[in-house]
N, C-alpha and C positions, 0 to 999 in steps of 0.2 A: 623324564618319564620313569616312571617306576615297575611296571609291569602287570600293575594290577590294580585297575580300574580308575588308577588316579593320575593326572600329569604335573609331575615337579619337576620345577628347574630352577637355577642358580639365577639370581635377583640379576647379574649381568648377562643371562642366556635371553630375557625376557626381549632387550631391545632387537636383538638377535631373530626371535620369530616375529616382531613385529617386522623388521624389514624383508623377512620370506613373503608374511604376508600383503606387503605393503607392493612388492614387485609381482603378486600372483593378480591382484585386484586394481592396480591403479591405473593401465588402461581403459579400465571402465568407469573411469570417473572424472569430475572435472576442476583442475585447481593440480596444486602443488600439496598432496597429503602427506599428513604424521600420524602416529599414534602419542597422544600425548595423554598422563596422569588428568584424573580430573584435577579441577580448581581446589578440590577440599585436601589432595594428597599431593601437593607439589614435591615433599620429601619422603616421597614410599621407599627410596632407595636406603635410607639411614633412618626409617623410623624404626620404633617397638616391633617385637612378633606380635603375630596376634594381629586381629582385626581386619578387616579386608581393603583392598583398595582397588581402584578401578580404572582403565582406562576409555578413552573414545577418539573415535577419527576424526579427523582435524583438516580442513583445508584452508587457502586464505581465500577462496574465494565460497567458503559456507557463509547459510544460513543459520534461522532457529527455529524451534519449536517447543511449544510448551503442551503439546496434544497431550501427553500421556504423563510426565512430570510437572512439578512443580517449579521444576524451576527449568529455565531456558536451556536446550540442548544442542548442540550443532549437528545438524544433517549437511553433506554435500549431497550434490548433484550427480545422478547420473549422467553417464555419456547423452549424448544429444538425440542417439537415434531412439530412447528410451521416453522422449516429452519432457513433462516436466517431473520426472519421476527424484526424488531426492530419498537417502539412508544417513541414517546412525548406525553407529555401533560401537558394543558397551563389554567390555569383557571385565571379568572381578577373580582377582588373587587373594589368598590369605595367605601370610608369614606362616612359615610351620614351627612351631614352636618347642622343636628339639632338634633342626638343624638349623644352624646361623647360615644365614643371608641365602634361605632357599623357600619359595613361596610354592603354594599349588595354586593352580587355574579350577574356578568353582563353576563357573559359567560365561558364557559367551554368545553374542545373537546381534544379527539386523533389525532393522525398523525400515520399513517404505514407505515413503509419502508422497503424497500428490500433491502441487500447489508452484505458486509464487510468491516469489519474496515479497517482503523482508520478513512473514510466518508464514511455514510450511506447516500447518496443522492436523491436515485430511491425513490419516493415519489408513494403512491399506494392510500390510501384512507384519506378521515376523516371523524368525526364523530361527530358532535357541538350538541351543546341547551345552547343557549341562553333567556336571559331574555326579558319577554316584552321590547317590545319598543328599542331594542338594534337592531335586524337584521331586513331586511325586512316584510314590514306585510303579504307580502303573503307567508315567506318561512315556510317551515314544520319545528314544533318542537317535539320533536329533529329532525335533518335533515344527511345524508350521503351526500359528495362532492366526485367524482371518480377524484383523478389527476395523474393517471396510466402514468408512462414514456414511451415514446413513443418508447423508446428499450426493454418493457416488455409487456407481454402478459398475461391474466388472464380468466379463464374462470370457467362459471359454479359457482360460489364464490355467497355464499346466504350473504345477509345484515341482523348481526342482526338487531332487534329492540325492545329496552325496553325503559320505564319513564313514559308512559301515555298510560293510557288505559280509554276506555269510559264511560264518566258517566255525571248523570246530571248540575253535576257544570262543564265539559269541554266541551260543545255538539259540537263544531270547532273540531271534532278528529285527525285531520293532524296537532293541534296545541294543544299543554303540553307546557306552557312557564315556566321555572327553576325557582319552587317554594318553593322547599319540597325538605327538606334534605333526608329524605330516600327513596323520589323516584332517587335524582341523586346515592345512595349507590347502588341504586337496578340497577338502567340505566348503572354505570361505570362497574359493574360486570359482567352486562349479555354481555356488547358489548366485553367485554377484555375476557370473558370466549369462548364464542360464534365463534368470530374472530379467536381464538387461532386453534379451533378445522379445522376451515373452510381454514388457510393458509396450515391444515398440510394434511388435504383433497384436496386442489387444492391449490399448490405453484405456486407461478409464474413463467413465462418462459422468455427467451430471446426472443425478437421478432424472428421469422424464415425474414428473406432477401429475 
């Protein structure tokens, strides 16, 4: 972290928040998870500067889903009191290209789905923060997207909201841009803790016809 508006870290600090985060959220979910490189960047660790690369959550007992990409995504499962409630999640680094082996964090977000295997498609929410200057400047950071399928129904469902809370160096308070490692540790738990409780309180339904 850098102190102003952007988070960089050392290409070996990266596995490092992955396992902050991986111990704040893996209670809430089911299987044996990783954070692993996508399939396109198995060598992010010794590639070029430049360019971005991407990670997603991993377990061995995930699904897929092709709801929103083109190509097959792994969602695991939440916890069981949650339904059939299953997430992704997609975070994207770039090399910095005048320090050797240190990347910045661009964006970061969930995906919830509704469904049974072997496609989880019924695409429900999400959940982003992004870094300055990556999303629109008027959008909220962090921010909720509703992309509810139009054969399910949901209601009463509170949005959490953690990462930024007010103060004199953020006075924009609809805006936290991903700066601070342990506010995204704080931000991934409370939305994945929160969310859990809130699917197993108001599940989704089939549309009624």
């Amino acid at each position: 972290m850098n102190g102003e508006s952007e988070m960089d870290l050392k290409l070996t600090g990266i596995s490092n928040l992955h396992s902050r985060i991986l111990a704040r959220i893996g209670r809430f979910l089911v299987g044996d998870c990783q954070m692993r490189a996508d399939r396109s960047e198995p060598y992010w660790e010794k590639g070029p500067f430049g360019g971005p690369f991407q990670f997603q959550l991993r377990s061995n007992l995930e699904a897929n889903s092709s709801a929103r990409h083109r190509e097959r995504i792994p969602v695991v499962k939440m916890d069981s009191v949650a339904g059939m409630i299953w997430v992704s999640w997609r975070e994207e680094w770039e090399k910095e290209k005048h320090q050797k082996r240190v990347a910045r964090l661009r964006k970061v977000g969930f995906t919830f789905y509704w469904g049974e295997p072997p496609e989880i498609d019924d695409v429900l929410f999400r959940a982003e923060w992004e870094a300055r200057g990556i999303g629109s400047v008027n959008a909220a950071q962090p921010h909720w997207h509703s992309d509810l399928a139009g054969s399910l129904e949901i209601a009463r469902f509170h949005f959490p909201m953690a990462g930024w809370e007010y103060s004199d160096s953020h006075p924009a308070c609809w805006q936290r841009f991903l700066d601070d490692d342990d506010a995204l540790c704080l931000w991934v738990e409370r939305i994945v803790e929160y969310a859990c409780k809130q699917f197993a309180e108001y599940p989704p339904q089939i549309a009624r016809q």
